[in-house]
C-alpha positions in Angstrom: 0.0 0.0 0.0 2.9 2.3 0.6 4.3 1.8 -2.6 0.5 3.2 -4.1 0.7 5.6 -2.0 4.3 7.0 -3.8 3.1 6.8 -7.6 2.6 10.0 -9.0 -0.9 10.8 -9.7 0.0 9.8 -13.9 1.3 7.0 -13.2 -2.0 5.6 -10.8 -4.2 6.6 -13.9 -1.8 4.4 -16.0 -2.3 1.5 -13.8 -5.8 2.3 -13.8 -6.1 2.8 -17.0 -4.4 -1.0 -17.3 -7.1 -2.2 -15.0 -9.8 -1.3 -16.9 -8.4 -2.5 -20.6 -7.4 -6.0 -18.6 -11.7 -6.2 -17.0 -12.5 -5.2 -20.8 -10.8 -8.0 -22.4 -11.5 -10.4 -20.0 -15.1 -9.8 -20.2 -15.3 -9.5 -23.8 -13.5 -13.2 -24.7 -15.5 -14.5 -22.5 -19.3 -12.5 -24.2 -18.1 -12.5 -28.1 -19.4 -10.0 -30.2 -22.2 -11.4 -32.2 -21.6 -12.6 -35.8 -23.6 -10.9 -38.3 -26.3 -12.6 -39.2 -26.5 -12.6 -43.0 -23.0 -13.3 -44.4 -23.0 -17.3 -43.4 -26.6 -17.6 -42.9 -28.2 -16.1 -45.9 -25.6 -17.3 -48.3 -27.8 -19.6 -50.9 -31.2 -18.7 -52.5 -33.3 -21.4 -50.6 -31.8 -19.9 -47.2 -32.9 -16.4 -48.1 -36.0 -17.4 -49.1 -36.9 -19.5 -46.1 -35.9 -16.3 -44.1 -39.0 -14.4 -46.5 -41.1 -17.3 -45.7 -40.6 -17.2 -41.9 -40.4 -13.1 -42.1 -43.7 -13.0 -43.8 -44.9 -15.3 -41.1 -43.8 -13.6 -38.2 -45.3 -10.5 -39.9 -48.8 -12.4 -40.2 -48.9 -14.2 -37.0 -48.0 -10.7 -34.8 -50.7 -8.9 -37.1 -53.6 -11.6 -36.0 -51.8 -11.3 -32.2 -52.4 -7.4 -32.6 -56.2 -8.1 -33.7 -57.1 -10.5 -31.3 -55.9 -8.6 -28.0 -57.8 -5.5 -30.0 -61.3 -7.5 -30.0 -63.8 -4.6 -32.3 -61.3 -2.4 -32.7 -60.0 -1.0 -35.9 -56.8 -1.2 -36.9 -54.2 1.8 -37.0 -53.8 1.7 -40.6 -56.1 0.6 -43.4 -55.1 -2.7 -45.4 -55.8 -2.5 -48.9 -57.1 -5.5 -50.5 -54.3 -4.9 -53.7 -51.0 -5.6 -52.2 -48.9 -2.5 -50.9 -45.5 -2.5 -50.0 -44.8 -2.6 -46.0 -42.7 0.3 -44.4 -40.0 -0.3 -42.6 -40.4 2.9 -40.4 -42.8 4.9 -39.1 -44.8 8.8 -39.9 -44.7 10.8 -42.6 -41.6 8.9 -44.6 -44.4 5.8 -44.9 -47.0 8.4 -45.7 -45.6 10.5 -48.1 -44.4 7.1 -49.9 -47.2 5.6 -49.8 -46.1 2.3 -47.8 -48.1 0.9 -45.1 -47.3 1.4 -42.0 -47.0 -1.8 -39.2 -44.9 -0.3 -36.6 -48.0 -0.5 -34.4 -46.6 -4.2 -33.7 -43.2 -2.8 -32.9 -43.9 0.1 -30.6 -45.9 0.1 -28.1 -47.8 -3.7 -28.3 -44.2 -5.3 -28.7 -45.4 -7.7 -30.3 -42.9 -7.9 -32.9 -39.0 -6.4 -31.7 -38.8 -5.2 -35.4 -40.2 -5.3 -38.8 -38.3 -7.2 -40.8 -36.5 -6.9 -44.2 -36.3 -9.1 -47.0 -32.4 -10.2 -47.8 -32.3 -8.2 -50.9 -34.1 -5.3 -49.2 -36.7 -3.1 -50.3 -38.3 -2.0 -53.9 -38.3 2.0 -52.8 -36.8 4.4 -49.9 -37.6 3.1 -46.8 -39.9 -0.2 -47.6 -38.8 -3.5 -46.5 -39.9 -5.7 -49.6 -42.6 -7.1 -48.1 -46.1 -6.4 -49.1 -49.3 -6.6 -47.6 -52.9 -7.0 -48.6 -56.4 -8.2 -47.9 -58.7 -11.0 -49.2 -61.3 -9.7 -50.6 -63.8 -13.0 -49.8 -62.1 -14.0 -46.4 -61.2 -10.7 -45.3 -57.3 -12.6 -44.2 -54.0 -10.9 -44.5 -51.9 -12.0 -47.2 -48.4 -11.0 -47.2 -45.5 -11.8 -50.2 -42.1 -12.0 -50.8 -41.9 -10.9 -54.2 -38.0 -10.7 -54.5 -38.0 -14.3 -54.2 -35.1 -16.3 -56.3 -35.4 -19.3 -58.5 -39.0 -20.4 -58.9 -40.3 -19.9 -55.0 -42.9 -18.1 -54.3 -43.5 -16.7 -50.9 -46.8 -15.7 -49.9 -48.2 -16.4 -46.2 -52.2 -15.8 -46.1 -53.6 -15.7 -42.1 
């Protein structure tokens, strides 16, 4: 302690300073960053479109969630029964490009923790290249893919 106690005040903030970089690496080889997603994931065609496939899903299930907690409600947005592309944020950027706007599911039900993206991303500023639309005869939501590669076609209907 009396050796601490003789340190010039620079030289404490070095060994503190040494301290803090030794906790930092310790704790971070221990909690690895995490690997993005896409590169190894997302690599063929059939990968990226069962990622649309479960998207869309996701997208249709949290909808229904959203309805069902909201008994007689109506919906924050109208839902044409052509298919519109979906927005991938909220206000006057979907408005003013004409996307539909599902961030109702995001913020504040939580259903969803985001809206998704297709791989290839969107047709237009701000859309995620999803699209949305309504049954004319069964009133269900039918959402598409239609960036889909090869032959697949991704449509999820709920």
């Amino acid at each position: 302690m009396k050796r601490l106690r003789r340190l010039r005040r620079w030289q404490k903030l070095g060994l503190f300073g040494l301290l803090v970089v030794g906790v930092t690496l310790a704790i971070s080889h221990h909690h690895p960053a995490p690997k993005p997603v896409y590169a190894a994931s997302y690599a063929t065609p059939e990968s990226r479109n069962a990622f649309r496939k479960s998207s869309l899903t996701d997208l249709a299930d949290a909808l229904n969630k959203y309805v069902a907690a909201n008994p007689g409600k109506k919906l924050p947005v109208v839902i044409p029964i052509s298919d519109n592309q979906i927005c991938s944020v909220s206000g006057a950027n979907c408005k003013s490009a004409h996307l539909i706007d599902l961030t109702f599911l995001v913020n504040p039900s939580n259903i969803l923790r985001t809206i998704p993206t297709d791989p290839s991303g969107g047709h237009a500023h701000y859309s995620t290249g999803f699209t949305i639309g309504r049954d004319q005869i069964t009133g269900k939501f039918r959402f598409s893919a239609p960036r889909t590669e090869g032959a697949a076609i991704v449509v999820v209907e709920k």
